[in-house]
N, C-alpha and C positions, 0 to 999 in steps of 0.2 A: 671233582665231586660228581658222583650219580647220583644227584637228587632228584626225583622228579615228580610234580606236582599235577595232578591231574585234579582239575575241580570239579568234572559234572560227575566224579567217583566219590567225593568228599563227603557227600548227603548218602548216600547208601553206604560207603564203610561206617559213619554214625549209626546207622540205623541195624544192620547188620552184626555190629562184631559180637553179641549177645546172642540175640534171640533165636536161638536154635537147639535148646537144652530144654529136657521132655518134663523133667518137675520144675518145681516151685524153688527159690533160694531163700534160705534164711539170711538172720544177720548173726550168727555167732561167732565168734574173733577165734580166729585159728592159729593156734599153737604149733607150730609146723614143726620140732623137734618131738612131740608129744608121745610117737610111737616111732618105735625107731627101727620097726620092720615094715613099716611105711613103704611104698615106694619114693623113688626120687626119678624125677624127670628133668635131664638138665638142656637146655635150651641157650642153644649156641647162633652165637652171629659171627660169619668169615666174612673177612676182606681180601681178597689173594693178588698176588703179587702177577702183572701182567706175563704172560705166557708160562704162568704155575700152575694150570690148572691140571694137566697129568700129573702133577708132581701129586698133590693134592688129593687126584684121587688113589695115590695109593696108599696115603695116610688113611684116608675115609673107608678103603677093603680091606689095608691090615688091624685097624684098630675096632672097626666090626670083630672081626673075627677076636681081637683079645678080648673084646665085651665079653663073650661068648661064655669064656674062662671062668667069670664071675656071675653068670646070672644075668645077662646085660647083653643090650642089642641096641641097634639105631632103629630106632622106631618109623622113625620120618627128616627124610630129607627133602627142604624147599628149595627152590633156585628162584627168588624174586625177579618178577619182570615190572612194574612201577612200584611207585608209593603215590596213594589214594589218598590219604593225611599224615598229617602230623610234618614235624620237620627231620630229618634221618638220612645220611647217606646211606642208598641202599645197597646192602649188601649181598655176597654173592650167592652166597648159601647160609640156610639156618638150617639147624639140627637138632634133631629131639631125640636125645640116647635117656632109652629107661634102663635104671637101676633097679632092684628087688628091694635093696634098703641103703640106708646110709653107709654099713659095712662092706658092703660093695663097692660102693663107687669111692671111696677111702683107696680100699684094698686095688681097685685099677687104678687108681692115681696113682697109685706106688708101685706099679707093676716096673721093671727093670725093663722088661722090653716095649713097653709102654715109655718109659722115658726117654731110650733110645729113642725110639720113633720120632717121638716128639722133637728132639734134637737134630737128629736127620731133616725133617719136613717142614715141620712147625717155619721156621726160622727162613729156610729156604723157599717154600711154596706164598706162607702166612703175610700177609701186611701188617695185618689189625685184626685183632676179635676184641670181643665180650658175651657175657652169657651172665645164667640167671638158674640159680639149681631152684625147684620147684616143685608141691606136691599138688595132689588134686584135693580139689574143695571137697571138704567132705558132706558139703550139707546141700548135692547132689545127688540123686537117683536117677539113671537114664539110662536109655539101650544105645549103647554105643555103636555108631556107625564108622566105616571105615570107609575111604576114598579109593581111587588109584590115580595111576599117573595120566586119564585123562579128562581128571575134575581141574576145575580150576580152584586155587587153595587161598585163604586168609589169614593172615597173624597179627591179631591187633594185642597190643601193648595197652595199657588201659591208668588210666589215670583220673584217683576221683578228684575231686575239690575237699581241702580240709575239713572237718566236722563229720557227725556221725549221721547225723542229717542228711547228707549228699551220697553216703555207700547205701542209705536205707531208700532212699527216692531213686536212684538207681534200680537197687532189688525192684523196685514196686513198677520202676517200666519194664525194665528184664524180665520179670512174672508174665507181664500184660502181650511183652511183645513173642512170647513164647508158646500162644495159643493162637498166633497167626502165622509166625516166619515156615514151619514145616511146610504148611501149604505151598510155597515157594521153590521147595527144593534145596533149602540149606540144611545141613548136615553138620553137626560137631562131632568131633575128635577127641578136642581135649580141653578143658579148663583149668588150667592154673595158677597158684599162688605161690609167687617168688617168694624166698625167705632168705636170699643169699645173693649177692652179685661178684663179676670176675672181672677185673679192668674197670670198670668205673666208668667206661666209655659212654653209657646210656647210663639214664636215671631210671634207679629202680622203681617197676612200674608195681599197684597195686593185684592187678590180673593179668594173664596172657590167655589169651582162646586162641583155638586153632579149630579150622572148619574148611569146608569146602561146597561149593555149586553146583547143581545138576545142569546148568546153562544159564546162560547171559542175559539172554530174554528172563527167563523166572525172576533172576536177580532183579534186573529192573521194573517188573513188576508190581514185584515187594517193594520198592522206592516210592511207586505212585499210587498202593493203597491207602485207601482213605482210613482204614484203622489206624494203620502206623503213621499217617501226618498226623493225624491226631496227638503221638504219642511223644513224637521227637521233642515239644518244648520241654516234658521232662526231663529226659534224658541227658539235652543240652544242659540244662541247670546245673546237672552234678555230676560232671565231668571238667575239668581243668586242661585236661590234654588226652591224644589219642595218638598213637601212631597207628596205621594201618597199613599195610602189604599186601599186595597181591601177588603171587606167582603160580609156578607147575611144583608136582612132585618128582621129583626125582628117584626115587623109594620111598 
């Protein structure tokens, strides 16, 4: 097992996995088949088998390039170094390959030399996955920033508490805490809503965010402001569970 539990990171991945998105969230229930020229973001967690990791990466430079075919690219690739919360063998790489729309990412699942691949590597490099096909909230407006490989990266997994009470009290600290966290130097990527899982391996979470650090020091910062303690009893309230991650990018 790679589990690993760090507690004085557990108060700041709470605080954090949100607040870094430039509007306001609503509460409208999203329909994620709705538009079917949507994008789709699918979000992948590898287990690899010890000393498969060349192998591995040649899945990860040939299946790049058949994304390509369809409209489709690996957008970001993580290499988790702890877990901050939640309970999670951590895994070796997560992957965020964007699709144009659903027809796409169909049409490469079915790709013949995409299968092959899979057959060649998968099997040989692979221990374990799961993943989570995903689109972005649309009730969202913000200037998207993008990282590189010498930000340090997050991926929380997100999890409310049953009732609509607890996504809506949520919204209302996410709002509050998004007129303070920039000042820190976080940055988000992406926000999404699973509508689909693959393996079963993990419970399907209600959000995933993905963001990154301008440094270490900022972060902790933002830990020990007094707006945000203020703000965390909410938050705690209506949340049920959290996984969080920290790593590097890899692309």
């Amino acid at each position: 097992m790679r589990k690993t539990i760090i507690p004085s990171l557990s108060l700041m991945a709470l605080m954090v996995l949100s607040g870094f998105i430039i509007s306001k969230k609503t509460n409208k229930t999203l329909d994620p088949m709705e538009k079917k020229d949507e994008q789709i973001i699918n979000t992948a967690f590898f287990y690899l088998k010890p000393g498969k990791e060349k192998d591995f990466e040649k899945l990860r430079s040939r299946g790049n390039v058949l994304l390509e075919k369809y409209g489709a690219r690996i957008e970001r690739v993580i290499k988790p170094k702890m877990l901050a919360s939640g309970e999670l063998e951590l895994p070796d790489e997560i992957h965020f390959a964007v699709y144009p729309n659903i027809a796409a990412k169909e049409a490469f699942d079915n790709d013949p030399e995409f299968i092959k691949l899979k057959q060649e590597y998968i099997g040989t490099s692979v221990e374990k996955m799961f993943g989570f096909a995903t689109k972005k909230d649309p009730d969202f407006d913000f200037f998207r920033e993008i990282g590189d490989a010498t930000k340090t990266y997050g991926v929380a997994l997100i999890y409310y508490k049953e009732g609509k009470q607890y996504k809506e009290q949520f919204s209302d600290y996410h709002n509050a805490a998004c007129e303070i966290i920039p000042e820190f130097g976080t940055h988000f990527e992406r926000f999404l809503i699973p509508f689909a899982s693959a393996n079963e391996l993990q419970e399907q979470p209600d959000e995933i965010h993905r963001f990154y650090f301008d440094s270490a020091e900022g972060m902790q910062n933002m830990v020990q402001d007094a707006r945000m303690q203020a703000l965390f009893p909410k938050r705690d309230a209506s949340l049920r569970n959290l996984v969080f991650i920290i790593g590097e990018a890899l692309q």
